[in-house]
LUMSE-420295 format. One line per 2 residues: their letters; for each residue x, y, z of N, C-alpha, C. Coordinates in Angstrom, 2 decimals. Each point is the difference from the previous one (the first is absolute). Layout:
<rs>
A) X/Y/Z/X/Y/Z/X/Y/Z; ...
</rs>
This chain:
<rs>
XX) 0.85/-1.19/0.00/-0.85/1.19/0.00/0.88/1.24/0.00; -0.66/1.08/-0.49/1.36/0.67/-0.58/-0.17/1.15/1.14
XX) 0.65/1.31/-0.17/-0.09/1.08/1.35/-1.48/0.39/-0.09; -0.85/0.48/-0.97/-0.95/0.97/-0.38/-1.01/-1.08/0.28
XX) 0.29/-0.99/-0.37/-1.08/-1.19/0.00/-0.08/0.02/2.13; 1.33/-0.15/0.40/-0.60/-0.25/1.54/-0.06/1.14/0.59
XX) -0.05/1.18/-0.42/-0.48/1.62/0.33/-1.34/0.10/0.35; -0.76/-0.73/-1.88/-1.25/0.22/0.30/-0.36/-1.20/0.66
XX) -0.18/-1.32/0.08/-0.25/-0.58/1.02/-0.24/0.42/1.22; 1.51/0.56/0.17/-0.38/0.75/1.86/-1.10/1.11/0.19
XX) -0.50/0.79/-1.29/-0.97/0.66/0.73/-0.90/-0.30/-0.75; -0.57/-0.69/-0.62/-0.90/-1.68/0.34/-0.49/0.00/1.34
XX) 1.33/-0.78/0.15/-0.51/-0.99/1.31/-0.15/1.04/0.98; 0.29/1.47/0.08/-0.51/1.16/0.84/-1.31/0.40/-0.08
XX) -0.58/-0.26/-1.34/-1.00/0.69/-0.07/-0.55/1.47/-1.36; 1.30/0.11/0.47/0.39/1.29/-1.06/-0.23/-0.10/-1.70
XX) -0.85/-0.27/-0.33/-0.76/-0.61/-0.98/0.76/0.98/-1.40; -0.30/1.91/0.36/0.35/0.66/-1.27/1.14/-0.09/-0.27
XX) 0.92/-0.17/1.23/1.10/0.18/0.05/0.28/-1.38/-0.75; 0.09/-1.01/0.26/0.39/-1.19/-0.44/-0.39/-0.67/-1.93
XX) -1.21/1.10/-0.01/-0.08/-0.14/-1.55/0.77/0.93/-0.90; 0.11/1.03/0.85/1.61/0.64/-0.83/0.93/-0.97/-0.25
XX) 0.28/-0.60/1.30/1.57/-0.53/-0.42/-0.32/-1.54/-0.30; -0.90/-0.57/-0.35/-0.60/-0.76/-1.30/0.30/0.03/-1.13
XX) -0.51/1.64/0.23/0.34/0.36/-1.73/1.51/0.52/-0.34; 0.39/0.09/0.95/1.47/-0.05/-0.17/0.56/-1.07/-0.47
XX) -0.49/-0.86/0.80/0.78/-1.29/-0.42/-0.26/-0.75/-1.54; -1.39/0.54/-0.40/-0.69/-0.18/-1.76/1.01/0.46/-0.43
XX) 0.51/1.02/0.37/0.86/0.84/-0.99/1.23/-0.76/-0.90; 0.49/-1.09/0.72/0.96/-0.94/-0.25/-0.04/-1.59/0.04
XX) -1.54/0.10/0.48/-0.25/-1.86/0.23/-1.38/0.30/-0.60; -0.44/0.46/-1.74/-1.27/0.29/-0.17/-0.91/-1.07/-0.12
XX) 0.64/-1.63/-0.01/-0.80/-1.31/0.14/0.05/-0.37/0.58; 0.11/0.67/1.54/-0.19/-1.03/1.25/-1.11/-0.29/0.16
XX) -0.76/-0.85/0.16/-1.82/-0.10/0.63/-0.14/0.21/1.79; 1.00/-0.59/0.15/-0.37/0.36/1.75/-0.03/1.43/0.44
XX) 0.89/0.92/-0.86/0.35/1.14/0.35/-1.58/0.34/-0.56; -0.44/0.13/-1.09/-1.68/0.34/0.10/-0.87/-0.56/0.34
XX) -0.17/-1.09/0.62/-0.83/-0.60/1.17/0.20/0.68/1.22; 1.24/-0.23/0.49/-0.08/1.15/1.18/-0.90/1.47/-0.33
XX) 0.81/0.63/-1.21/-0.58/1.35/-0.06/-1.48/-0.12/0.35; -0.49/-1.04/-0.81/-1.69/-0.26/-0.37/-0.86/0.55/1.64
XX) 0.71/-1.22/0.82/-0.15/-0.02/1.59/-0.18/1.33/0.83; 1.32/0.48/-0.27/0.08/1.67/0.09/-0.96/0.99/-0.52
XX) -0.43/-0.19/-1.04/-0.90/0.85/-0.42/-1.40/-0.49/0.54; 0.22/-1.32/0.23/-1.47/-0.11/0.29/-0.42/0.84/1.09
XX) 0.74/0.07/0.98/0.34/-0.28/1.72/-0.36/1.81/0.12; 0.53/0.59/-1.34/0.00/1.50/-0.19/-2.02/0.19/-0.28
XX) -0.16/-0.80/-0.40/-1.30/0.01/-0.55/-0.53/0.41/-1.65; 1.42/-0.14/-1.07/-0.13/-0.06/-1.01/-0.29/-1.09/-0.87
XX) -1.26/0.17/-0.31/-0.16/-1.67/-0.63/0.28/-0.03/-1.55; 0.14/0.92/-0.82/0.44/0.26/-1.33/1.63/-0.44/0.32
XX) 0.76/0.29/0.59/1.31/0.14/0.00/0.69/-1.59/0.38; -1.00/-0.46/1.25/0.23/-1.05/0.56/0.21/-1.06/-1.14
XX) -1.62/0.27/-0.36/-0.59/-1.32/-1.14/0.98/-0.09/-1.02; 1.04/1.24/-0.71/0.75/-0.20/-1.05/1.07/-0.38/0.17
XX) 0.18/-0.17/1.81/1.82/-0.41/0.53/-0.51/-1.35/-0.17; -1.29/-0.46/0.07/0.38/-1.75/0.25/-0.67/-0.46/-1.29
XX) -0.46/0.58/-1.11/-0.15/-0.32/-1.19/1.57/-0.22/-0.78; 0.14/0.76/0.36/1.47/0.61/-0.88/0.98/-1.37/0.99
XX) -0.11/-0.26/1.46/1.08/-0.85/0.60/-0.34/-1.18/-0.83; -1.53/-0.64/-0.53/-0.24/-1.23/-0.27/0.33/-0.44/-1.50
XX) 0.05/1.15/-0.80/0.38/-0.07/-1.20/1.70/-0.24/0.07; 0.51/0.62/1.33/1.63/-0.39/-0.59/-0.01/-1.31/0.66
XX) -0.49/-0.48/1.08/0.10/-1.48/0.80/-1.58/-0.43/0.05; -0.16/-0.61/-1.23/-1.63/-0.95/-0.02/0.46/-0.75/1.06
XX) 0.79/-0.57/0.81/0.28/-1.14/1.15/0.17/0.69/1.26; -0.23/1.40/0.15/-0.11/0.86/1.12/-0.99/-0.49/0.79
XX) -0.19/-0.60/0.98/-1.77/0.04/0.70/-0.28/0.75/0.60; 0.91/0.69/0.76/-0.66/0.76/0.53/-0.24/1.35/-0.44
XX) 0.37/-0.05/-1.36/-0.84/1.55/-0.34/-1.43/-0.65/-0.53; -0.22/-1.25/-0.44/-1.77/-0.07/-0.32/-0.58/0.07/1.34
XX) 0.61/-0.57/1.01/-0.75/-0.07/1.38/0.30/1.70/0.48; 0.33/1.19/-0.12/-0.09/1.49/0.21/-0.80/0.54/-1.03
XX) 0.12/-0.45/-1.10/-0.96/0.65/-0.86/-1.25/-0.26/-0.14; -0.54/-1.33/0.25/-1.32/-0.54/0.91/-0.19/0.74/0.92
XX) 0.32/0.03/0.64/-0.28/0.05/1.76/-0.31/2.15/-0.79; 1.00/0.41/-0.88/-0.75/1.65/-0.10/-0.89/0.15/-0.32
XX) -0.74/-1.39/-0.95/-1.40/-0.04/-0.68/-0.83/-0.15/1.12; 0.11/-0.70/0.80/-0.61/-0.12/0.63/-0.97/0.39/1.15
XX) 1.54/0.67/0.54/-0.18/1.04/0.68/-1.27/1.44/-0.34; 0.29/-0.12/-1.40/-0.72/1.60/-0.92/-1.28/-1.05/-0.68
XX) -0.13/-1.05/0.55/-1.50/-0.27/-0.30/0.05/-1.04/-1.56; 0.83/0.15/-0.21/0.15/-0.65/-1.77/0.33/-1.71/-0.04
XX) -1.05/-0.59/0.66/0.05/-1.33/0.27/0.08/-1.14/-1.09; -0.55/0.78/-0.82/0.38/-0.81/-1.77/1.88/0.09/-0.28
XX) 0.26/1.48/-0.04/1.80/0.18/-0.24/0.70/-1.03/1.06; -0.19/0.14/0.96/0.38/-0.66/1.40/0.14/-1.71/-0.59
XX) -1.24/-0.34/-0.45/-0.02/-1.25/-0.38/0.76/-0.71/-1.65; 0.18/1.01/-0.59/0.48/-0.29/-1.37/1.35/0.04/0.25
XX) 0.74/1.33/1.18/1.57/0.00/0.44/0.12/-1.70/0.31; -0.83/-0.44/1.03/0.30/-0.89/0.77/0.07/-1.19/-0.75
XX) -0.77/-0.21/-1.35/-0.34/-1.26/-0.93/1.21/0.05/-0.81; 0.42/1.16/-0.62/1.45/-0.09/-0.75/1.02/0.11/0.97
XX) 0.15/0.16/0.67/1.22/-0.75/1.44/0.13/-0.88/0.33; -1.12/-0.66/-0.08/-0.94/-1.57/0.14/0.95/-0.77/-0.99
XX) -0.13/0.38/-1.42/0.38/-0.71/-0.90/1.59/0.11/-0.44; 0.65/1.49/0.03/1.48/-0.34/0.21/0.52/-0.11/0.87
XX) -0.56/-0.54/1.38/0.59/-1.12/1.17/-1.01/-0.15/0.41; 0.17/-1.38/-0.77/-0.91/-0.99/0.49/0.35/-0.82/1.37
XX) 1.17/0.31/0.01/0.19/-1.31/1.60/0.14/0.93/0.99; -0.42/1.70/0.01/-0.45/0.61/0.95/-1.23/-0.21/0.31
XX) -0.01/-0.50/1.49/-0.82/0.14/0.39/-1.06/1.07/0.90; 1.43/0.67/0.34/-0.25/1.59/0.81/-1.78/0.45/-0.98
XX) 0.69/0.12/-0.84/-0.87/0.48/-0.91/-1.23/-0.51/-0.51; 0.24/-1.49/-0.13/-1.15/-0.60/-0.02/-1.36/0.01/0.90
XX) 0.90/0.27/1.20/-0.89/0.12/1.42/-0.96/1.56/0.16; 1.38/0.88/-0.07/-1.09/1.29/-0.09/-0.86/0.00/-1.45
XX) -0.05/-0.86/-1.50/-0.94/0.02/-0.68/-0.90/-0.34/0.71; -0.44/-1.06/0.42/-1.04/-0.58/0.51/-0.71/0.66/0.79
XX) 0.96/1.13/1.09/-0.54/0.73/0.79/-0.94/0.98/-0.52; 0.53/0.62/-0.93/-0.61/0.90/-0.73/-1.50/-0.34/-0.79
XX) 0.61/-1.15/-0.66/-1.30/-0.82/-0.19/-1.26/0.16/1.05; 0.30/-0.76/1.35/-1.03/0.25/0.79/-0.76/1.39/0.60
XX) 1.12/0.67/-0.64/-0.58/1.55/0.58/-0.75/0.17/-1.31; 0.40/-0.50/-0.86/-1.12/0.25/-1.70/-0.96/-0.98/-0.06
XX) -0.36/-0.75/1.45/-1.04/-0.93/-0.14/0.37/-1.38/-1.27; 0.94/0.12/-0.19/0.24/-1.34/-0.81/0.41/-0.91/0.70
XX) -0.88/-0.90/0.45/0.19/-1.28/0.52/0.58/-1.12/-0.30; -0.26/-0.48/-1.47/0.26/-0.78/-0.50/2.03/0.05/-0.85
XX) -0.27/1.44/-0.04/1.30/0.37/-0.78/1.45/0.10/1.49; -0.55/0.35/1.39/0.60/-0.31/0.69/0.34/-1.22/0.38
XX) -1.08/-1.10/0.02/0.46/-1.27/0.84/1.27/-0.57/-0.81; -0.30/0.25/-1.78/1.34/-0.41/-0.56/0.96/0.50/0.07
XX) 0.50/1.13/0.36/0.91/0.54/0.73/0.40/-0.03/1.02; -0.96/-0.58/1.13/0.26/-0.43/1.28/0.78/-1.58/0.04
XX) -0.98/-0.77/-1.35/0.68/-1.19/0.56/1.23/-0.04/-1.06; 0.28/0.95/-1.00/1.15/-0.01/-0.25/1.29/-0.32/0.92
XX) -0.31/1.30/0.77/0.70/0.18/1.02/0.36/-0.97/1.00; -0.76/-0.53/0.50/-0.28/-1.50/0.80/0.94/-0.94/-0.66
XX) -0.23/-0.17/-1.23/0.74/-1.04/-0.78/1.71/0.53/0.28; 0.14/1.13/0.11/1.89/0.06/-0.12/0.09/0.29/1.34
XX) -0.82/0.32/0.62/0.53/0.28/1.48/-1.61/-0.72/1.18; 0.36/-1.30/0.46/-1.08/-0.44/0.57/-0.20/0.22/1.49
XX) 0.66/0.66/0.02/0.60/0.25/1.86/-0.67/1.95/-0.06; -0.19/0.22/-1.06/-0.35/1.67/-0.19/-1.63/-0.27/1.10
XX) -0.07/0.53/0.93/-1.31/0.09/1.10/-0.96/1.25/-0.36; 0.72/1.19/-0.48/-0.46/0.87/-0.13/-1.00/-0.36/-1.75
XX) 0.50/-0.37/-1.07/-0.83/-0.53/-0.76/-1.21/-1.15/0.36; 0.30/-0.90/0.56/-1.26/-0.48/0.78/-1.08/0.65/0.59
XX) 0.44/1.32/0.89/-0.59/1.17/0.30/-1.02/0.42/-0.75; 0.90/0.62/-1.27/-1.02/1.02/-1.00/-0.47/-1.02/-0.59
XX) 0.29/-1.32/-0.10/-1.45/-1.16/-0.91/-0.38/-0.24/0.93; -0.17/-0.07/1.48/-1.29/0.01/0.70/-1.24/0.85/0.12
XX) 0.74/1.13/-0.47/-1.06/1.09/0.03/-1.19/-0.14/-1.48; 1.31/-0.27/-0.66/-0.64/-0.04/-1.33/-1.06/-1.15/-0.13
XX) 0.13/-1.25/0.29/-0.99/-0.93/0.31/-1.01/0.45/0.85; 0.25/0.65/1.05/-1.33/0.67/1.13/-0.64/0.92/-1.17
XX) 0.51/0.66/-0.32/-1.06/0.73/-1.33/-0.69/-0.38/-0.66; 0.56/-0.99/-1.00/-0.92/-1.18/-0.51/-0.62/-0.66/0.47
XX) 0.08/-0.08/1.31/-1.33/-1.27/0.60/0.35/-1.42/0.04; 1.45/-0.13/0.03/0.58/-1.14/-0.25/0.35/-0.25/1.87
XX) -0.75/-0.32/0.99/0.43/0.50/1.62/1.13/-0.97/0.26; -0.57/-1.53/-0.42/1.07/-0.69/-0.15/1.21/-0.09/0.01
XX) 0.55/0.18/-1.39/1.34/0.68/-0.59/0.45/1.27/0.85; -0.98/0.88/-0.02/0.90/0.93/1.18/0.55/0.21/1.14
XX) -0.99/-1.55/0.81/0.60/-0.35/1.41/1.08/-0.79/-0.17; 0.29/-0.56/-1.14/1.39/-1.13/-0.39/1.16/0.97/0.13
XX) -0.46/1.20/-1.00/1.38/0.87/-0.59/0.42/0.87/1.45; -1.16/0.18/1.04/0.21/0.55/1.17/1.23/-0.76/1.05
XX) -0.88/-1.24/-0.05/0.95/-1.13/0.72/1.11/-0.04/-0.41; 0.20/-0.24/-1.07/1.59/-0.15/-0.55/0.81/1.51/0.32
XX) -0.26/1.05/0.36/0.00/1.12/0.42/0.68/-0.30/1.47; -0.96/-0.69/0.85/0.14/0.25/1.49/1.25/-1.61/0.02
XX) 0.34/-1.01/-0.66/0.59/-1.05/-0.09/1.46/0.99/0.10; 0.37/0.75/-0.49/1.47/0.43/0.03/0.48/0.61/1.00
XX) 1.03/-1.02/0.78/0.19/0.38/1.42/1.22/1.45/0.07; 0.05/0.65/-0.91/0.96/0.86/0.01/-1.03/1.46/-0.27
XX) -1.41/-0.44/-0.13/-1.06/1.05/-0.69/-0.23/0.49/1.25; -0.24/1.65/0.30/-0.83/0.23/1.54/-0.59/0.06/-0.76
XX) -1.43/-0.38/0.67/-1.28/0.02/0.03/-0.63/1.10/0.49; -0.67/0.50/-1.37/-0.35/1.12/0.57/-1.40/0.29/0.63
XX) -0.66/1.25/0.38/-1.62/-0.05/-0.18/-0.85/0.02/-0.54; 0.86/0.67/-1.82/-0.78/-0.30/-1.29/-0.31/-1.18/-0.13
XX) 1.48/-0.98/0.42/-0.24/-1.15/-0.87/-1.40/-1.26/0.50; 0.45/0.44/1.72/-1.39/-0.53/0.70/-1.41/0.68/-0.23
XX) -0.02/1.29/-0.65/-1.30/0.30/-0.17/-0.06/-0.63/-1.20; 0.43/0.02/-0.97/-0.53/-0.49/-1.48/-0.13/-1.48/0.12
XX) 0.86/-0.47/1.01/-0.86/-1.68/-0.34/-0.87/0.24/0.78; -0.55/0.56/1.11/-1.06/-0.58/0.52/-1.40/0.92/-0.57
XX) 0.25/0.71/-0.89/-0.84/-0.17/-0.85/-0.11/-0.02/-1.09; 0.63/-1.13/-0.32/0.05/-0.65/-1.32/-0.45/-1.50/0.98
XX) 0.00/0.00/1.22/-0.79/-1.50/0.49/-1.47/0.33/0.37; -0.22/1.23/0.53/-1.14/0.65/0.45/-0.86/-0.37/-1.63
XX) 0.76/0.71/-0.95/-1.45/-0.26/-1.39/0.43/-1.32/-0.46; 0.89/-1.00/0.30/-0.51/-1.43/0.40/-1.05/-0.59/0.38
XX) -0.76/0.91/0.69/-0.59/-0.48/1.53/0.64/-1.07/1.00; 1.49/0.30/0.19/0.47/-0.75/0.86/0.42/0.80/1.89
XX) -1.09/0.58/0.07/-0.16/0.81/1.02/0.98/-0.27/1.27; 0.39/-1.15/0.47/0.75/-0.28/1.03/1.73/0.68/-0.87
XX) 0.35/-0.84/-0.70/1.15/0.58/-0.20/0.03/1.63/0.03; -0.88/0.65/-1.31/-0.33/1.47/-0.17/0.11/0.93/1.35
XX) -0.03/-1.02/0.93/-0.21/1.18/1.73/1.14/-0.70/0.23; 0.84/-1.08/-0.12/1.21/-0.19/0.21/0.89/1.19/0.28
XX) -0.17/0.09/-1.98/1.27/1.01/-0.52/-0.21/0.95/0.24; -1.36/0.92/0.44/-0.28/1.03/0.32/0.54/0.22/1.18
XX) 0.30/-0.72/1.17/0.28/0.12/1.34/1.43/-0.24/-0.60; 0.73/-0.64/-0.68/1.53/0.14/-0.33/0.42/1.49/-0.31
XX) -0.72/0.68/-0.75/0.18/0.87/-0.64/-0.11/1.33/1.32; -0.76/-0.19/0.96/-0.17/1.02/1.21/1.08/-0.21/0.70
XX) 0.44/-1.20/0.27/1.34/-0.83/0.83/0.82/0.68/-0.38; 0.67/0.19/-1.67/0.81/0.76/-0.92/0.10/1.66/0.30
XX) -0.94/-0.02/-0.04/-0.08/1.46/0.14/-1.78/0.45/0.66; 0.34/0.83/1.60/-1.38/-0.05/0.66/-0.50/0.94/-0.63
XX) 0.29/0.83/-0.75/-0.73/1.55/-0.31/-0.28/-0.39/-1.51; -0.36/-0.80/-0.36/-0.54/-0.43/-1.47/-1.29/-0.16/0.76
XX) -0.66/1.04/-0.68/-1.22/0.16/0.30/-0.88/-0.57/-0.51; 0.14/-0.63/-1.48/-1.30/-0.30/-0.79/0.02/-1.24/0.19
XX) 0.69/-0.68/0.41/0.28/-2.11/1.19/-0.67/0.33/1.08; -0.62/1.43/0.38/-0.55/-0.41/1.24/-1.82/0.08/-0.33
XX) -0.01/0.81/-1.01/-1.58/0.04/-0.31/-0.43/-1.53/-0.90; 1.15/-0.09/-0.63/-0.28/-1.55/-0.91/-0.07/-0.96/0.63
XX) 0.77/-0.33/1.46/-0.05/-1.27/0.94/-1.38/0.27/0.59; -0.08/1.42/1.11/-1.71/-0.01/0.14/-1.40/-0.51/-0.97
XX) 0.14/0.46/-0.92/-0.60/-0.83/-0.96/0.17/-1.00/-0.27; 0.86/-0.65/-0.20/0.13/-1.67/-0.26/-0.50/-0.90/1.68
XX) 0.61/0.78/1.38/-0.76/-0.81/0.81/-1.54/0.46/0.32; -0.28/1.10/-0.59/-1.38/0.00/0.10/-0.60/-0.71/-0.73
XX) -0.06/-0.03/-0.91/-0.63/-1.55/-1.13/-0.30/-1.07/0.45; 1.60/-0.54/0.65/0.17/-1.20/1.02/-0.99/-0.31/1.25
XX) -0.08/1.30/0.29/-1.01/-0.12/1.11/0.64/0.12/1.40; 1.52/0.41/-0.45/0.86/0.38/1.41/-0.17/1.42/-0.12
XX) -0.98/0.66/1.20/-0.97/1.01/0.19/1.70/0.68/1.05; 0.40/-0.34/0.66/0.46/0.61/0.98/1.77/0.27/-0.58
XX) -0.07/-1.19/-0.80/1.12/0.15/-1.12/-0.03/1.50/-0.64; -1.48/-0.19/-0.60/-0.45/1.12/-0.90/0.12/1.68/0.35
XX) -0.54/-0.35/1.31/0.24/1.25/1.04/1.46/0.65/-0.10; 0.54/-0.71/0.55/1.56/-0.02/0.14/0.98/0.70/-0.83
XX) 0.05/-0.54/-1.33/0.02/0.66/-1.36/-0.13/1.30/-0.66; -1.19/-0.20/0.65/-1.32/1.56/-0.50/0.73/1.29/0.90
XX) 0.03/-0.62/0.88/0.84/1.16/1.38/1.18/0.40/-0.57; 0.89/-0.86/-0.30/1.23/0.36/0.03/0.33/0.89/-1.61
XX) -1.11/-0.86/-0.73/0.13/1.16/-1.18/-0.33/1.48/0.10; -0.69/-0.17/1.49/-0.66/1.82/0.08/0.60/0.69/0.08
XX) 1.16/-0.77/0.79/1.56/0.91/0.92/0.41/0.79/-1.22; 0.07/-0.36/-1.04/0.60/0.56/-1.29/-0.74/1.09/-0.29
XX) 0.76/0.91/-0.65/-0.25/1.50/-0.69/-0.61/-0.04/-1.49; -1.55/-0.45/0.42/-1.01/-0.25/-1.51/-0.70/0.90/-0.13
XX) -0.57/0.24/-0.83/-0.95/1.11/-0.17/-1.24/-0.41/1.17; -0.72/1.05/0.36/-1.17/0.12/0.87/-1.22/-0.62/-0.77
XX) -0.14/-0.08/-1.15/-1.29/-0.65/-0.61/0.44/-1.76/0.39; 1.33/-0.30/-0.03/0.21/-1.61/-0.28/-0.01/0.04/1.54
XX) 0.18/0.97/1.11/0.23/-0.29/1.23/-1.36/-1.01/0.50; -1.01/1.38/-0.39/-1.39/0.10/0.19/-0.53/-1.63/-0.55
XX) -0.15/-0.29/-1.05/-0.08/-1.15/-0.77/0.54/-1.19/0.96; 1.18/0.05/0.01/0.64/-1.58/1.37/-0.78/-0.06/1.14
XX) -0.13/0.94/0.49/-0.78/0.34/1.48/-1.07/-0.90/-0.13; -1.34/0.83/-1.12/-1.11/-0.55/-0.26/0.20/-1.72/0.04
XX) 1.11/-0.41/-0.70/0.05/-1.13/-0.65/0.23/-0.87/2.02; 0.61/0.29/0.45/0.51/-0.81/1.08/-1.30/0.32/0.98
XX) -0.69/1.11/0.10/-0.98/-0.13/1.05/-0.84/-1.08/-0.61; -0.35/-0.19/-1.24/-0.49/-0.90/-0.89/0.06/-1.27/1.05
XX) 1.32/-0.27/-0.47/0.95/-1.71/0.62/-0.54/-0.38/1.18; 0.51/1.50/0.71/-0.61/-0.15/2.06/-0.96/-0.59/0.32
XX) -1.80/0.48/-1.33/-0.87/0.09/0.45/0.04/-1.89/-0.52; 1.00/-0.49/-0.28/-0.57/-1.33/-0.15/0.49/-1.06/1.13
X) 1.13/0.62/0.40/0.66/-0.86/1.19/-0.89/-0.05/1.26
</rs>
């Protein structure tokens, strides 16, 4: 790396964004086909909040290094950011195709996918992914979700499990809320208040495990369960209409015990 090249780096990694695309372009001045040097810039400009300037540092980086990834994964992520979920997805499909045994990339396609409601166009990207890396937890993740969308509850409590199977994974309170309801529209109600009570264990101030377990043992017919629940969700800072609403709901419960 040459002097000018670790100049601007350092105020990069400061922060110093205008400053550092000067001496960028310093460094164009004599290295005019570097791609990293306009990927960085791209970054920089983004960070500045120029999206004309950005978008042409990592157009321009991918044309000199089609095998760059990470300028399709910055130049996505600017589409994205600015709403342009089609560009986002076409960056990500021709990145897709001149590295193919990236998977980085494969993964945030899919992601994107699911934020574009493509279900079907994600899972093959998910289990792409699966296929070169089977130990990846976090892809199991986003195809659990993606199956809970579809209505597939099944498959999504599998891709969950294989999730919570990796003893190096913390477990989080997302991950216990999304299976237990992805078992809840099972109708497998015992587990569903399982993971819900995992997920409070995880973390006590996850508030929406405490209105979802009240409900699941109210169903059950564990009234005092139900109570319990209902209370502790009150403790929380909700709006006064949902306050009002729980109240009603538990004097409800009382009047049956």
């Amino acid at each position: 790396m040459s002097e000018k090249t670790e100049k601007a780096m350092s105020l990069f990694k400061e922060g110093k964004y205008k400053e550092c695309i000067d001496a960028f372009s310093s460094v164009l001045e004599t290295e005019p086909d570097n791609a990293n040097v306009y990927n960085n810039m791209g970054v920089a400009y983004s960070n500045t909040g120029d999206f004309e300037h950005s978008e042409n540092c990592f157009v321009r980086a991918i044309e000199l290094d089609p095998e760059l990834a990470q300028a399709y994964i910055n130049l996505s992520d600017l589409y994205y950011k600015n709403g342009d979920i089609a560009s986002a997805v076409g960056t990500l499909q021709r990145g897709s195709y001149e590295l193919q045994d990236n998977l980085a990339i494969a993964h945030l396609l899919a992601r994107v996918y699911i934020e574009d409601q493509r279900w079907d166009d994600a899972i093959v990207e998910l289990e792409r992914v699966l296929d070169g890396e089977p130990d990846n937890y976090d892809a199991y993740y986003d195809l659990g979700h993606v199956y809970f969308e579809l209505g597939d509850y099944e498959t999504a409590i599998d891709n969950f499990e294989n999730v919570l199977a990796y003893e190096d994974n913390q477990n989080t309170e997302l991950l216990y809320f999304a299976l237990a309801q992805a078992y809840e529209a099972n109708n497998q109600i015992d587990k569903a208040i399982s993971n819900y009570l995992k997920a409070i264990a995880v973390n006590d101030k996850f508030l929406l495990a405490y209105k979802k377990v009240g409900i699941l043992f109210l169903a059950r017919g564990d009234y005092d369960d139900a109570i319990e629940y209902f209370e502790n969700y009150l403790d929380f800072d909700i709006p006064q209409e949902e306050k009002d609403s729980v109240n009603k709901l538990i004097e409800r419960v009382k009047s049956k015990i």
